[in-house]
N, C-alpha and C positions, 0 to 999 in steps of 0.2 A: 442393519440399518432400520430405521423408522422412518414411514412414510406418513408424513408431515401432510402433505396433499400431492393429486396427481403426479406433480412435477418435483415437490420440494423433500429431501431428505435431511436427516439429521442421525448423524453417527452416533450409535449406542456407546461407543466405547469413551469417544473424546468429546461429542457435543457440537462437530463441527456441521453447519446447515450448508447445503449444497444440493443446487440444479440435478436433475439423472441424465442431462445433453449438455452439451458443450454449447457456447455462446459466441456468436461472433458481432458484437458490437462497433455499430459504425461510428468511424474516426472524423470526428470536426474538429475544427479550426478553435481552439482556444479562444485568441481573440477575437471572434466573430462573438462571443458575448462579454457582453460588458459585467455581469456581472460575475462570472470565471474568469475576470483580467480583474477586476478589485478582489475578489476570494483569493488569487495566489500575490497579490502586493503586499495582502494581508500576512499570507505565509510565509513570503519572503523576510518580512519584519521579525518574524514570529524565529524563522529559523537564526537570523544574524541575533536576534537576542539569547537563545538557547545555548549557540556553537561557540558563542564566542572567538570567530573568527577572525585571521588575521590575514598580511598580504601575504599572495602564495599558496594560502588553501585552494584544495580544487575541492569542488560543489559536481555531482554527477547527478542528472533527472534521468532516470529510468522511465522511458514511457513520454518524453518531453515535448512532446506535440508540435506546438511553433516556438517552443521558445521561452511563450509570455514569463512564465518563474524562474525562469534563468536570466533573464534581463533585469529583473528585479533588484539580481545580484550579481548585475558584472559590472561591479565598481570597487574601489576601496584595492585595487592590484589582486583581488579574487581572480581563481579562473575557473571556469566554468564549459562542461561538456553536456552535451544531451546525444538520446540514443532515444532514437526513433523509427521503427518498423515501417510506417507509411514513408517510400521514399520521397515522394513528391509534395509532404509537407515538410519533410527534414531537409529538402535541398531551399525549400523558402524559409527557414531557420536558419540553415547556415549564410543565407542569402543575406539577411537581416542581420548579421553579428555574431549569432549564436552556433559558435560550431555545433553541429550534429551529425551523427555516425547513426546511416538510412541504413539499420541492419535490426532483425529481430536479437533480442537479449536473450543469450544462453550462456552456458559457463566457456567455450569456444570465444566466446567474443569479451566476455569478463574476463578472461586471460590475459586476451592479447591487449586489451585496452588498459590492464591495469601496468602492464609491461612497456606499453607507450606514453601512457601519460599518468602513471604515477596510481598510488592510491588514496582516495578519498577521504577527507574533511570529514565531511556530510554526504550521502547518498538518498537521492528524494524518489518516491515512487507516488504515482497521487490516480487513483484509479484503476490502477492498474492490476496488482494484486487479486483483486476479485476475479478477475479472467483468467487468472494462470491455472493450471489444470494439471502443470510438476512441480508443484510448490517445492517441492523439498529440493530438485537442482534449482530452483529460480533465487532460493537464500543462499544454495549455497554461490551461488556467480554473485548475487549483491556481497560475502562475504570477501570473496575475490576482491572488489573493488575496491573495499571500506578498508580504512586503515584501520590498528587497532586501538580500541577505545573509540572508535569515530561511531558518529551518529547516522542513524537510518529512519529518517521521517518518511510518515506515507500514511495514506488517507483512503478508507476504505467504507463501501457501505455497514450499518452496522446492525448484525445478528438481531440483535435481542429489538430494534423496529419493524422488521420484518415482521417476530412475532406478535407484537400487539397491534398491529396492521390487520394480523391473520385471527387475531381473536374478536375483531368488530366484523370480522367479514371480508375481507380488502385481500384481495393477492394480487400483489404488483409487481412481483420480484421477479420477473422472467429476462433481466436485461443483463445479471452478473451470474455467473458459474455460482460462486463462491459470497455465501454471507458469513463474516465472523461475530461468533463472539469472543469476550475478551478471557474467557478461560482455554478453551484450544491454542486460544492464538498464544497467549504467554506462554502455555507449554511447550508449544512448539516451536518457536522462536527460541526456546530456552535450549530445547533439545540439539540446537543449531551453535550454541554460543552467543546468542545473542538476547540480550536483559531488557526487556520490555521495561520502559522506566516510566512513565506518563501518559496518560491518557486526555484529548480534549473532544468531547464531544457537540456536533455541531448539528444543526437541521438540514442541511444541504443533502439533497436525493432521496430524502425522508428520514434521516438521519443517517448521519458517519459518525464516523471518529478519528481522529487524527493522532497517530502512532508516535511515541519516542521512543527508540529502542538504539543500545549502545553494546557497541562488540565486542565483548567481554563475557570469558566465564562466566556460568549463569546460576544460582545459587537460590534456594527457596528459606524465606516467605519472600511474596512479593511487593513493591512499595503500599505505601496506604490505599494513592489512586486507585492503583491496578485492583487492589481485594475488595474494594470500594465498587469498581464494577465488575467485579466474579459473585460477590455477596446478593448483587442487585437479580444479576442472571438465575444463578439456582433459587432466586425466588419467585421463578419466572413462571407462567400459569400459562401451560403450552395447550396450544388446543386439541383435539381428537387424534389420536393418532394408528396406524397401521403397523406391526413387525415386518416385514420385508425380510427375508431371506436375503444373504451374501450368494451369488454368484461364484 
C-alpha cells in the first residue's frame, strides 16, 4: 500500500484509493433536498434514454433511500423495486408507492429477490458503492439481480478529485471508504463480467461520475470514454507519498 496521507491509501498493485477505517455515513431523506430530487429526475431521464425501456422492465435501486429515482420511473407499465437498509425510511417508501425491501443488500437477499421478482432491466446504485467494504460479493449479488446484457448505473465520488483537492492542500475525503478511479474500477468490473461502457462526469460531492456498465463478457480495449479517463489518470501528479507495509 501507499500512504497517500494519515488516513488515505492507494493500492500499489491496482490504483485503488481507499480510507484505512471503515465509514459509517449518515442516511437522509432524499427528498429533504431539492437539489438531490432534480439530480436523480435528471437521471431518471438519463436512464429511460440509455435502456431503452419497455412495459414490464423492472428497474432495482440498490441503496434507494425514499424512493425519489424510482418514482421518477414508475410509469409507462415499468416496475420498479428498491432495497433499502434503513428500515424506517424504506417503510415511508413503500408508504409512498415505491415498494421497498427494509433489508441490507447481500448476495442472500439478491437471490431471493431475483427469485421473487424476476431479474432486472436496469439495476441503479447512486452512492452507494463507495461504502461497501466486500466489493467483490456486493457485484457479485448486483450480478444476481441484473439480467444478462442488462444495464448497472451508479454514481460514485471520484478518485482522480480527490487527488487534486489533495495537491492544493485540501483533504476532505474522510466521508466514503472507497474512492475510484476509472482504471481499477474497469478492471474490476471486468473481472466480474461486467463491461464498463461509459462514463459522465459531474461536480456533485466535488466530483463523481456516473457509471454505464453492462453484463456481458468483458473483453479489452476499453471504449474511447473509458481510455479517455484511464489516459487522464496515469497522468495524474500524486502528491508525497509513504510505502506502508501489507499486514
Amino acid at each position: 500500500m501507499i500512504k497517500v496521507t494519515p488516513e488515505l491509501y492507494k493500492c500499489q498493485m491496482c490504483g485503488h484509493l481507499q480510507l484505512n477505517t471503515d465509514t459509517h455515513p449518515e442516511i437522509t431523506k432524499t427528498a429533504d433536498s431539492a437539489e438531490s430530487v432534480q439530480h436523480f429526475k435528471e437521471l431518471a431521464e438519463t436512464i429511460q434514454a440509455s435502456a431503452e425501456l419497455k412495459p414490464g422492465d423492472l428497474i432495482i435501486d440498490v441503496g434507494s433511500n425514499d424512493g425519489t429515482l424510482l418514482k421518477f420511473l414508475n410509469h409507462d407499465g415499468l416496475t420498479v423495486l428498491g432495497i433499502e437498509q434503513d428500515v424506517k425510511i424504506a417503510e415511508e417508501a413503500t408508504a409512498s408507492g415505491i415498494f421497498t425491501i427494509p433489508k441490507h443488500f447481500d448476495i442472500e437477499l439478491a437471490d431471493n429477490t431475483s427469485h421473487v421478482f424476476g431479474r432486472a432491466t436496469v439495476v441503479t446504485c447512486n452512492n452507494v458503492l463507495a461504502d461497501i467494504d466486500y466489493l467483490s460479493t456486493f457485484i457479485d449479488g448486483i450480478k444476481l439481480i441484473l439480467k444478462d446484457n442488462g444495464l448497472f448505473i451508479f454514481e460514485t465520488p471520484y478518485g482522480f478529485d480527490v487527488i487534486e483537492r489533495l495537491s492544493e492542500g485540501i483533504f476532505d475525503c474522510c466521508e466514503h471508504l472507497s474512492y475510484f478511479f476509472v482504471k481499477p474500477l474497469a478492471k474490476f468490473l471486468c473481472d466480474h463480467d461486467i463491461k464498463l461502457e461509459k462514463i459522465q462526469w459531474f461536480p456533485r460531492e466535488g466530483g463523481s461520475i456516473r457509471c454505464f456498465a453492462r453484463k456481458e463478457k468483458c473483453s479489452y480495449p476499453f471504449s474511447d470514454i473509458v481510455n479517455k479517463f484511464i489516459n487522464r489518470e496515469l497522468a495524474c501528479p500524486w502528491p508525497e507519498m509513504e510505502i506502508v507495509k501489507n499486514d
